[in-house]
C-alpha positions in Angstrom: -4.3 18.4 -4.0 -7.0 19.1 -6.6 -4.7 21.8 -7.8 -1.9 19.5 -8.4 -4.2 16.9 -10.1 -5.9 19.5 -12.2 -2.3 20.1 -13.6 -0.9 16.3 -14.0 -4.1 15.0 -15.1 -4.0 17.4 -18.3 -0.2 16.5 -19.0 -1.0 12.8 -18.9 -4.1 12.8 -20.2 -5.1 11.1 -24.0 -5.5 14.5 -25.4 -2.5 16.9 -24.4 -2.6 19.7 -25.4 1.1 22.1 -26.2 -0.5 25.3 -25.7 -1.0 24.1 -21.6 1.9 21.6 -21.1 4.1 24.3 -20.3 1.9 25.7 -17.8 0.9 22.3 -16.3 4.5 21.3 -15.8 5.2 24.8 -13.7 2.0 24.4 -11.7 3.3 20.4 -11.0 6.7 22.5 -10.1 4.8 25.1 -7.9 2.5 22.7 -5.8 5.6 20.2 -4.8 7.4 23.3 -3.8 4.6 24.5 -1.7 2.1 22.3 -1.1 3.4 21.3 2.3 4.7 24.6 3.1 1.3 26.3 2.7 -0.3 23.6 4.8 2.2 23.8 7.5 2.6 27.5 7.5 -0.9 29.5 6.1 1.1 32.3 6.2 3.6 31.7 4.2 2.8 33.9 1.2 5.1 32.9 -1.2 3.9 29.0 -0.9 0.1 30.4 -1.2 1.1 32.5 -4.1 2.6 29.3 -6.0 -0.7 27.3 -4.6 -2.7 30.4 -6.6 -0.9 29.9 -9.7 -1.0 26.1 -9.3 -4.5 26.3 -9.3 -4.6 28.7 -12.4 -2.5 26.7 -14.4 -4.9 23.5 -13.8 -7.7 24.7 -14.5 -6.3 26.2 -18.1 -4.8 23.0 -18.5 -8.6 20.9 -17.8 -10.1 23.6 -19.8 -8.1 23.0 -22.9 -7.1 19.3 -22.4 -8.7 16.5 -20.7 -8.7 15.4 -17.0 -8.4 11.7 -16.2 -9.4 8.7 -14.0 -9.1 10.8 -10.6 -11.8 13.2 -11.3 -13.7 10.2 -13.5 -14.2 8.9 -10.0 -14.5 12.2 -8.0 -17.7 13.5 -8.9 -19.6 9.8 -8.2 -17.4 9.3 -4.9 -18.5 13.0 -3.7 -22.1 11.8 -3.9 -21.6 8.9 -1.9 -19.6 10.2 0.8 -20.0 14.1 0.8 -16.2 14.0 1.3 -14.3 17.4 0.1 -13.6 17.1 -3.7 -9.7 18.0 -2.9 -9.6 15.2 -0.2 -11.1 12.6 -2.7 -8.9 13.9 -5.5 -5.6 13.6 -3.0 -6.6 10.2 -1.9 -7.0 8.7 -5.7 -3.9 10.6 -7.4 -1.4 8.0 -6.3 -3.3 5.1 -7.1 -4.2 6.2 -10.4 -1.0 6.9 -11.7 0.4 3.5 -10.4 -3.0 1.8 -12.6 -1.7 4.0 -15.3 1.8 3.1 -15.3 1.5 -0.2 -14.6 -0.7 -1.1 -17.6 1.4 1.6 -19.8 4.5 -0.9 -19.1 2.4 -4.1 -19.8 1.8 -2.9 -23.2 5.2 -1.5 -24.2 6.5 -5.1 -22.6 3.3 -7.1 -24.8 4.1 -4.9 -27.7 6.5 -7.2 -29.2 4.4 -9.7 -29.4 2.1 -8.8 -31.4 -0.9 -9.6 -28.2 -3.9 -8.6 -29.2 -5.1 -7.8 -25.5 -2.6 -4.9 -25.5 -3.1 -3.2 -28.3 -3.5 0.2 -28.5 -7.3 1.8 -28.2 -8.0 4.2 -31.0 -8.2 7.1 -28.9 -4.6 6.9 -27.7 -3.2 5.2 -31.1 -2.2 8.5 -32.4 0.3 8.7 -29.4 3.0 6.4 -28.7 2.6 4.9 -25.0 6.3 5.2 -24.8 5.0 9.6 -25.4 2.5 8.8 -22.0 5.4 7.2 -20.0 7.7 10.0 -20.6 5.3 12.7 -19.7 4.3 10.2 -16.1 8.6 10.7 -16.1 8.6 14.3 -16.2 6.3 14.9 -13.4 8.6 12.4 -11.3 11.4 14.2 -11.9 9.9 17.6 -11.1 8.1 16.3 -7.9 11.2 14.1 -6.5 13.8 17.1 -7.6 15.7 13.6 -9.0 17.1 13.7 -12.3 16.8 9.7 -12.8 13.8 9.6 -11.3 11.0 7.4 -13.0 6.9 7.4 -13.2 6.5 4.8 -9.8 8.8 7.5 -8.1 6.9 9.8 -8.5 3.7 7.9 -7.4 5.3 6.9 -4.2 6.4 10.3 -3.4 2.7 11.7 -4.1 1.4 8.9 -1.9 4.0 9.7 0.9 2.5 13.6 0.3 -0.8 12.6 0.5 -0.8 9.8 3.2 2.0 10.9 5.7 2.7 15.0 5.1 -1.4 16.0 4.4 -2.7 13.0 6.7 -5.8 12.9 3.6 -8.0 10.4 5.1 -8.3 7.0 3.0 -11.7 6.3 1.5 -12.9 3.8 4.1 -12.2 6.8 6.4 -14.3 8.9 4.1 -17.1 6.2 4.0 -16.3 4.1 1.5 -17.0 0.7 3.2 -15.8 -1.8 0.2 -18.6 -4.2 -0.4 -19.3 -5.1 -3.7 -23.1 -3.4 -4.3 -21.0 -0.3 -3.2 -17.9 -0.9 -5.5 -20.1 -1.6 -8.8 -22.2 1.6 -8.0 -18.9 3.5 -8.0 -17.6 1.8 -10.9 -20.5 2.2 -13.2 -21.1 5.3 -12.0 -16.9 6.7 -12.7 -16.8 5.1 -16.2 -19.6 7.0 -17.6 -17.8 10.4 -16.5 -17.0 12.6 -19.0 -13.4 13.0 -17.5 -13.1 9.2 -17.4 -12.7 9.5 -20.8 -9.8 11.8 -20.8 -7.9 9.0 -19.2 -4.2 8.1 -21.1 -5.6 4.6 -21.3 -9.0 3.1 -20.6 -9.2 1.4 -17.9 -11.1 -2.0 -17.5 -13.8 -2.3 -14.5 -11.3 -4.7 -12.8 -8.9 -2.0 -13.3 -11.1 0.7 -11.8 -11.9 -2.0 -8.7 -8.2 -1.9 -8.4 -7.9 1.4 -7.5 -10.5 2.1 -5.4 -9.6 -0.9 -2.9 -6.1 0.2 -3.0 -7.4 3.3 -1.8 -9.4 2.6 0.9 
């Protein structure tokens, strides 16, 4: 799962970067080929050969562009729970995309009307958001094999991946327990993570709460 985020998170992130889209798109392809199949069948070489390249191709894509909110919280989360890095990262993908999203179609919807509360932070105002939605779009197409898919397809069918097909453990399960000293620690901790940074959008600390309680 940290392979697959390592190549979404890049795509999506504020700073894409053409030189790795390409390559992020076919590790994307590659991992929701053969995710499952390597993790039912270990010995399924081609599915662990795709897994290989999947992981390649993320970590030229984090190495050239940015990473995002899932690894903004990873590094804190794996201090507090000792939980494996992928697991975390698995857990979080799904949640994260739908914060993304969601506040992506808020401000196209706000846009209009001029609100100041939407409007666009400098370090994505060189990109439309309509550019972000239709790279979250792409990767729901590739993962759901549907033409018409959209970006909340795609986060359901990552969520069905990670939940039901990998059985990832949610973060209470990993020791998250959800009271509030606990939340903040994570929160305060997340935002001031370089990869946080790399996010499409910032994300307020109500925002980041958001996510982490939908996860547990």
């Amino acid at each position: 799962m940290d392979a697959l985020t390592q190549c979404i998170e890049p795509y999506t992130s504020c700073s894409p970067v053409a030189l790795v889209d390409t390559l992020c798109l076919d590790g994307v392809r590659r991992a929701a080929d053969s995710l499952k199949r390597a993790y039912d069948h270990p010995d399924d070489l081609e599915a662990r050969e795709n897994m290989c390249l999947a992981s390649l191709y993320g970590g030229l894509g984090l190495s050239n562009a940015k990473l995002g909110a899932v690894h903004g919280f990873a590094g804190t989360l794996g201090g507090i729970t000792g939980a494996p890095h992928g697991a975390i990262c698995g857990t979080l993908l799904p949640f994260v995309m739908r914060a993304n999203v969601a506040k992506l179609r808020r401000m196209v919807a706000s846009a209009s009307a001029s609100d100041p509360a939407t409007v666009l932070p400098s370090t994505v105002a060189q990109r439309a958001v309509e550019d972000h939605l239709a790279r979250y779009t792409e990767v729901a197409r590739i993962v759901t094999g549907r033409p018409d898919a959209q970006p909340e397809d795609g986060v359901e069918w990552i969520l069905d991946l990670a939940r039901n097909q990998l059985r990832i453990p949610s973060l209470r399960k990993m020791g998250v327990t959800g009271e509030e000293e606990q939340l903040q620690q994570i929160i305060q901790g997340s935002a001031k993570a370089s990869s946080m940074k790399g996010n499409c959008i910032p994300l307020t600390a109500e925002e980041l709460k958001t996510i982490i309680i939908e996860a547990l």
